[in-house]
N, C-alpha and C positions, 0 to 999 in steps of 0.2 A: 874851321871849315876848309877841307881840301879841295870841291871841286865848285869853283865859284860860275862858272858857266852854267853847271847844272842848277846851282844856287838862282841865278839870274831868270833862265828860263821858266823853275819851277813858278818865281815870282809873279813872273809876266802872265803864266796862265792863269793862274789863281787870281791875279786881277781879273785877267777878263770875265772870270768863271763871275764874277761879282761885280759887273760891268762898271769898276774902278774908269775914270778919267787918267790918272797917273798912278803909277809906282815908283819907289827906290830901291837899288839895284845896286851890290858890291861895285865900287870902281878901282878896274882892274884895264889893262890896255885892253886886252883880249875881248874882253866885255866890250870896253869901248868900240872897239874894231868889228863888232859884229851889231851894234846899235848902228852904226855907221851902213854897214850893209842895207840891216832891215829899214834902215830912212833912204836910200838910195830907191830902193823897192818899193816905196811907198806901204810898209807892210804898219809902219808907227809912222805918228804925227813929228813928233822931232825927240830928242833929249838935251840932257844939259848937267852938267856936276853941280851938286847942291851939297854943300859940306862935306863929308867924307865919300857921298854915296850918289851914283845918275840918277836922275829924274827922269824915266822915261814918260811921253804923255802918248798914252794906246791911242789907234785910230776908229773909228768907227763906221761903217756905211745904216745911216739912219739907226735903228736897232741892234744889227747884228756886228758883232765884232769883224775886222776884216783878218787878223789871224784867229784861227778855231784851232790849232793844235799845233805844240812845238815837241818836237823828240829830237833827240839827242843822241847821237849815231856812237862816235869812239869816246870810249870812259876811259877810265886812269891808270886801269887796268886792261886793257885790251883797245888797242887805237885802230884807227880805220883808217888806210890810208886808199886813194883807188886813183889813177890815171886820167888822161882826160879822155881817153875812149873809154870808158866806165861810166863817165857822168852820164845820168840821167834823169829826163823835167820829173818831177817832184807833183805827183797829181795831177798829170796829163798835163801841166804846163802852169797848172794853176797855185803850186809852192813856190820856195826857192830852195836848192839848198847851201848850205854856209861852207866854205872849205879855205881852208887854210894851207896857203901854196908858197912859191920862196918869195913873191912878188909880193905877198900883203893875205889879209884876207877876205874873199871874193865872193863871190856868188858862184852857183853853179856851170850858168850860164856865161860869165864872165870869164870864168877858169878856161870851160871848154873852145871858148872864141878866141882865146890867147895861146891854148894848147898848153894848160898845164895842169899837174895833178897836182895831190897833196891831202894832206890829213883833213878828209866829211866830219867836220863839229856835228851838226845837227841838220835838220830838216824841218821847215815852217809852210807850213799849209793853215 
């Protein structure tokens, strides 16, 4: 497996697509660092390492999932990096999106408050 983010993501959706309570998820820092994110945002209920692999537990509001779509901006082959006058809210304000800057990586919002760019992993709406 080369690109374990995209591994991670496809996972997450496909849970919800099957309104999954939990999933496991390659652990990789990266990964880690971007679970980190989406529980800062309230986007997941928490995670945790369970043998080789994260336990994420998805969150939900009553029925509906509270992330409905993740996409995944720079591949392994062609990366994206954009500034923090480039950031911009992710669905009218109602995403976030993931970026990867020298300080860690951050949210969207958290990038552009700090004034810094850096390599758009993805986008979560």
């Amino acid at each position: 497996m080369n690109d374990t983010i995209a591994d991670m993501l496809t996972r997450i959706q496909n849970a919800i697509m099957r309104m999954k309570e939990n999933v496991n998820v390659p652990n990789t820092k990266i990964n880690a660092e971007i679970l980190k994110v989406l529980k800062q945002e309230e986007m997941i209920e928490d995670f945790s390492q369970k043998d080789n692999d994260l336990e994420v537990i998805l969150k939900y509001d009553g029925n509906e999932p509270v992330i409905t779509k993740l996409q995944k901006v720079s591949k392994l082959g062609q990366r994206i990096y954009i500034r923090h006058g480039e950031i911009k809210p992710v669905m009218n304000g109602r995403g976030i999106s993931v970026i990867s800057t020298s300080q860690g990586v951050m949210s969207g919002a958290m990038a552009k408050s700090k004034s810094l760019g850096g390599e758009l992993i993805c986008q979560i709406w």
